[in-house]
Every structure is written in C-alpha cells, then in structure tokens.
N, C-alpha and C positions, 0 to 999 in steps of 0.2 A: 113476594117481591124481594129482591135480591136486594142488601143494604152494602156501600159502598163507602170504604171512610177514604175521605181525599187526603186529610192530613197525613195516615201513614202511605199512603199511592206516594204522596212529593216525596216523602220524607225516605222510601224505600225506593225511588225510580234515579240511577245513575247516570248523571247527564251527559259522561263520556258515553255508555252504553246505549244509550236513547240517539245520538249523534249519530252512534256506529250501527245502531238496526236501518238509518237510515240512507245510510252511505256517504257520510260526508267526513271527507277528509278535511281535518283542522290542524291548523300552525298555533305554535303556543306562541302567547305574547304575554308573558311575565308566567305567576308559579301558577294559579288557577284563570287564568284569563285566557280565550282562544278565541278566534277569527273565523268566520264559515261567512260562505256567499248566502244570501239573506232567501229564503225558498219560500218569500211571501211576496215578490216582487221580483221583477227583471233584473237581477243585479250584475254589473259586468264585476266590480271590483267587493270581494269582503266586506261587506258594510255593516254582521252583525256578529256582534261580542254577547259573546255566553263566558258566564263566571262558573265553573265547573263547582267549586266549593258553598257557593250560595245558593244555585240550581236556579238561576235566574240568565235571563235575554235581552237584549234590546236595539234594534236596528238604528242605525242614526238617521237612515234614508228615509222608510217609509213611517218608522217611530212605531215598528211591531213591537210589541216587549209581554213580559209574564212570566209564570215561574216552569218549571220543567214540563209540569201536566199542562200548563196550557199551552206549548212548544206542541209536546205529542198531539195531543188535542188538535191542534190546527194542521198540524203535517198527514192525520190521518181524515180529516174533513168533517171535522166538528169546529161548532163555536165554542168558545169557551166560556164567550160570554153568557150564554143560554145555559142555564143550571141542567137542565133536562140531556143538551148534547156534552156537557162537561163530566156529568155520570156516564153515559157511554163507554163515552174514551176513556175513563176511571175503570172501568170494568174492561175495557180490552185491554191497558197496561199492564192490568193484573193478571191477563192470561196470557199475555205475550212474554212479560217479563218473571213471570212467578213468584207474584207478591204475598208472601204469608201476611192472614189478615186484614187482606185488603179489602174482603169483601165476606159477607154471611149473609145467611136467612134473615128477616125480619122477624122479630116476633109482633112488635106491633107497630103502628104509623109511620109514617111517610119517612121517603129518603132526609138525611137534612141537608138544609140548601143551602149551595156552593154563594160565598160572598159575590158580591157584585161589582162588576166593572167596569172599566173609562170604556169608552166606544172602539169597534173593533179594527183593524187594520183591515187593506184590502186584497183578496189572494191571487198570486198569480193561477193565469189562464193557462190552461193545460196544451202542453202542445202534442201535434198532430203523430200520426204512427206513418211509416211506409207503408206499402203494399206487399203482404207476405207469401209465400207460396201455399200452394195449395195441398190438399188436406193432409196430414198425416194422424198418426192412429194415437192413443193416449199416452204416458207418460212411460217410456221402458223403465225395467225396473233398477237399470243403474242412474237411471234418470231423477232418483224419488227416495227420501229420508225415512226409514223405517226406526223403530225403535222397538225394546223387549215389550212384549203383550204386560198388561195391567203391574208396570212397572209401580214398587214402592204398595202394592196394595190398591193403587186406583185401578178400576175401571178405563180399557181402553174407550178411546175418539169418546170422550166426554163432548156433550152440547156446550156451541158456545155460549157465551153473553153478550157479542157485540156481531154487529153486522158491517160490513165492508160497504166504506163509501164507495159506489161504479158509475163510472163514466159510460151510459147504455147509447149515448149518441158517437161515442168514439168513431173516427172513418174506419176503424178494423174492421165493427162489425159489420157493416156494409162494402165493404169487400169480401167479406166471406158469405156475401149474399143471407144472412140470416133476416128471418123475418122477424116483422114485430111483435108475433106472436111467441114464437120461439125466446127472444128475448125477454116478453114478459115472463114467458111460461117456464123458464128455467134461472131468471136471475142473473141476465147477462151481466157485463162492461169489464169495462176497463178501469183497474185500479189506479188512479191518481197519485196515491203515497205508499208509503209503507214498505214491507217485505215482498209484495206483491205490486208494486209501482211496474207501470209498460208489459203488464199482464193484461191479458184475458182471462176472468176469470170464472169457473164455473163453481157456486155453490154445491157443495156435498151432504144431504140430509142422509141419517139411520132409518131402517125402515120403518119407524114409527113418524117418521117424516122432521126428526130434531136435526137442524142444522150444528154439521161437526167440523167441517175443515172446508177450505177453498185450495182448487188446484188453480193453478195459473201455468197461462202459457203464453212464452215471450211474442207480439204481435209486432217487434220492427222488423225489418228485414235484415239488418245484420245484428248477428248472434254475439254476444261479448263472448270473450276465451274464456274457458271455464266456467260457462255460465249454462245449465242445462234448459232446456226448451219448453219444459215444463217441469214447475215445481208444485210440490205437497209441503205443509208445515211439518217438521222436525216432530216425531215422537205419533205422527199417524200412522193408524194400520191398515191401509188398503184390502189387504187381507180378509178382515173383518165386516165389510162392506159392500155391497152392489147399488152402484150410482144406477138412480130412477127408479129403483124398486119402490120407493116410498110412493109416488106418482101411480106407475103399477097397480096398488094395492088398495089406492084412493078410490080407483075404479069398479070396485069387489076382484075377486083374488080368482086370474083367470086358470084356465085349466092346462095350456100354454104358455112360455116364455121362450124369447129369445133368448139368446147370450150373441154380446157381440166383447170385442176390445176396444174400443175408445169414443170420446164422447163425441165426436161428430156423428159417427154410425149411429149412436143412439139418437139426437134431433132426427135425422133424418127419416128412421123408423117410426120414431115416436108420432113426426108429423102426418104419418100415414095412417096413424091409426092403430100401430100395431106393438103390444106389451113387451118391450125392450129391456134389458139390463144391460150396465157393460161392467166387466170384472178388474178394470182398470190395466192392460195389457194382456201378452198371449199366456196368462196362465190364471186356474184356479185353484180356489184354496177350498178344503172340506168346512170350513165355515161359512163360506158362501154358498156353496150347494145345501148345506143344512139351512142358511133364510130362505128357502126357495121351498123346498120342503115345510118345513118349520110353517109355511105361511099357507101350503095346501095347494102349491103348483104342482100339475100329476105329470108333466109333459116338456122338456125343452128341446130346441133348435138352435146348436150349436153354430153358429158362422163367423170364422176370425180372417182376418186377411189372407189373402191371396198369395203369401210369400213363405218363403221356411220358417218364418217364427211364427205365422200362423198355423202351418202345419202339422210343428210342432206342440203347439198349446193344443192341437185338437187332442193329439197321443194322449196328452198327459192331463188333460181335464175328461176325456170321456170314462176311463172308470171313477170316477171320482163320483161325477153324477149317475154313472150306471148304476151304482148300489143305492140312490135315492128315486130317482125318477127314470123316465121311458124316453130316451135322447134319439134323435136323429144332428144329422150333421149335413150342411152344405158346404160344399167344396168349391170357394172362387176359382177364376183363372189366375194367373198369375199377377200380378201388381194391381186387382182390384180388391176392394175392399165395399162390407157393406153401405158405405154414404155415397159408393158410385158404382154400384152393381146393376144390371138393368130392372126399368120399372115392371119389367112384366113377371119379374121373380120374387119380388114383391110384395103387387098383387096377388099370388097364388101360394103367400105366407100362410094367410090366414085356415086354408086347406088343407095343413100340415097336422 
C-alpha cells in the first residue's frame, strides 16, 4: 500500500499554482487574499476568497470552505470529506505537482486517517459539450508534450496512483456513436476538472496493463487559440508505448498485429475482433516494434491513413519492423482511414 502524508501534500501544494493548473484567473484583494468565481456552484459574481498565505477557502454563497487539498480534492471529483477519497486526491497532487515525500511504501498498517469534517457543499452540475466533427486520427506530434527518456534516473511513463474522475454519460460520447461496451472496455468520459477538463479522455496502460498517462481530446466544437486537440501529460513518452497492446496480450499473444495511428481506428478494430495496436500517429519508434517482438508477435499489418502523413509513416516504419517481424502494408484511398475503411476489408483481416 502506498502511504500518503497529507500534512506535507497541504504544506507543499501552492495555492497560487493549484489556481493556475486549473485555470482560473484571480484579482488580488489585499497582499494574500484573491477573489475566483466559486467552481462549486453557479456563480455569476466572485463569491470565493482564497487566502494564498494560509492555503485556505471559503465561499460566502454556497459556504464551500477547506484548506488547499481539500480545494484540489473537490475540483478533481473527490470528497474530502471521505478519508479514503481524500488519499486519492493526496496521491494525485503528489504526482501532478511533484511533491517530495508526499508519499512512500508502507512498511506496516494502514493509511492514517484524514481528520473529519462539517458536511460537505453541493457540486455544480457539469455542463453539456457541442457536437464535434467527425473522426480524425491521434494526437500529431506537434500536438503532444514529450520529455528526455528516464530523465534524473527515473524510469520513463511510471504507473499512476490516481485515476481520473469521467463523465462516461457525457453527450460526446454518444455523438461519436460509441457503444457501451467500448466505453466500458476502454475507460471512457469525459473529464470534469483538472488539466484534462472538456476532454475525452482515453486511459493509456504499459503492456503489463499498468495505467500510465491519459490522452485527452477536446470534445466542444470550438477549439480555444493555442489550444491543441489533443493532449498527453508533460514528460510522457509516446515513444515508449503501444495503446491496446496490454488488451492484445490479455488475449494470449497472437501471431498477428495490426498497427494503426490513432485511437478511433483502434475501437473500431478492436470491436471486430481483431488484435489492434496504434503507435500514437504516422510514425514508429524501434521501442515499439521491440514490445511487439519482445511479446512473441511473428507478423504485422501496417495501415495508416489514407493521406501523405500516412504515407509517409508507412516509409519510415516499414524497415524498422522489417528487421523484427514479417510486415505486410495496406494502402487506403485517399482521406480514408482505418475507423472508416470498408467492412469487407476488414473481415478478410483476419486472412492476412
């Protein structure tokens, strides 16, 4: 069990920075006292004063208040008042903000438990998304935060310790026609707070099936400026990774693999039945073709979109696998892509 100390999480979480991960602009009103519209209720006007220097809150409207971890806590969709969801969010601070000490191994018994609280405020209701266009392919890669490989000595995309509150009834996903199975089966929704807030979000497991990073992709229909379409967390390495091989491999380790670019193509595969990976856009890296390898696939089926960056990515990923496995390639038409290719090419995957 992971042991979690809350006292240094408050005492190491800055409430200006806690503010600003979640985008809220704030007016000063004196040396540590600021103003923010209350993100626990409908607020037209400012109604909640945070003291920057105490790391404390309190609405005058709905009478939300607590100290900085219980802010976070509530903004990322935990209670605070629940000991059990106040470690969570203690444990995701620590990984979002990079809390030395905030958390270790246990050596022996139980977490210790978070004091107890007046009764809880009531959250606002999430509101709805537009209707977005139709499919496009995974994250390009000016689109997506990389960082140096096992920077400082760590191990890259480390497992997390917190999982992402989602919104799985969002209207997105039922505009993008996904089913309810697909949603169960990959950990759909929509993120409510955070860094990932008016995302879609797809969980990313290692091929051991450890949850490491969440990609999100924006589901309103209009794009802010400078805001990319889809995002990865700062210091992932795509690289390193093949989204669904973990699922893949649950299966026994076929003889077989697709390769597609992006994660629609993969549902769409998948739901067919057939052992999919996508390499997160039109390119692959020699650590990805060595999990593939590495895991006892003799065989892939290269198909990337239909367009010059598809085309591209086929150049430049076919020797890469040709020195590990026995590659064939299909070749869409032009602006199709594997989630809308015909069903009869498909079914005669499997043949391949």
């Amino acid at each position: 069990m992971t042991w979690v100390n809350f006292q240094t999480v408050r005492e190491n979480l800055d409430f200006t920075e806690v503010l600003a991960h979640f985008g809220f602009q704030t007016k000063a009103n004196g040396q540590d006292q600021v103003k923010i519209h209350c993100p626990f209720h409908d607020d037209s006007n400012p109604s909640c004063g945070v003291n920057l220097s105490k790391k404390v809150f309190q609405c005058w409207s709905c009478k939300a208040k607590g100290n900085v971890l219980d802010f976070f806590a509530r903004m990322e969709g935990f209670d605070p008042d629940e000991p059990k969801e106040l470690r969570k969010a203690a444990l995701q601070a620590v990984e979002v903000f990079g809390i030395d000490g905030g958390k270790q191994d246990a050596k022996s018994g139980d977490q210790p438990k978070a004091k107890a609280k007046p009764s809880k405020p009531a959250k606002r209701a999430p509101k709805g998304a537009k209707r977005a266009e139709k499919e496009e392919a995974a994250p390009a890669a000016d689109e997506q935060q990389d960082a140096p490989t096992e920077a400082n000595g760590e191990p890259a995309n480390k497992p997390l310790t917190f999982e992402l509150q989602l919104d799985a009834s969002h209207p997105y996903l039922e505009d993008r026609e996904l089913t309810k199975a697909q949603i169960k089966t990959f950990g759909l929704g929509v993120a409510k707070r955070g860094s990932m807030q008016r995302r879609l979000c797809f969980p990313i497991h290692n091929e051991n099936g450890e949850l490491i990073a969440y990609s999100g992709r924006w589901v309103e229909e209009e794009l802010p400026k400078d805001t990319p379409r889809y995002k990865l967390p700062k210091g992932f390495e795509k690289a390193r990774v093949l989204f669904n091989l973990h699922r893949v491999l649950a299966e026994g380790v076929p003889e077989t693999v697709v390769i597609v670019e992006g994660f629609w193509s993969v549902l769409r595969l998948h739901a067919a039945a057939v052992p999919v990976v996508s390499c997160f856009g039109a390119s692959l890296s020699e650590a990805q073709a060595d999990l593939l390898a590495d895991a006892g696939v003799k065989n892939c089926i290269l198909i990337f979109d239909g367009d010059d960056g598809g085309r591209a990515g086929v150049e430049q990923a076919l020797p890469i696998l040709a020195k590990r496995l026995f590659v064939r390639t299909i070749v869409l038409e032009e602006g199709v892509k594997p989630d809308t290719m015909d069903e009869a090419l498909i079914d005669d995957l499997p043949k391949y």
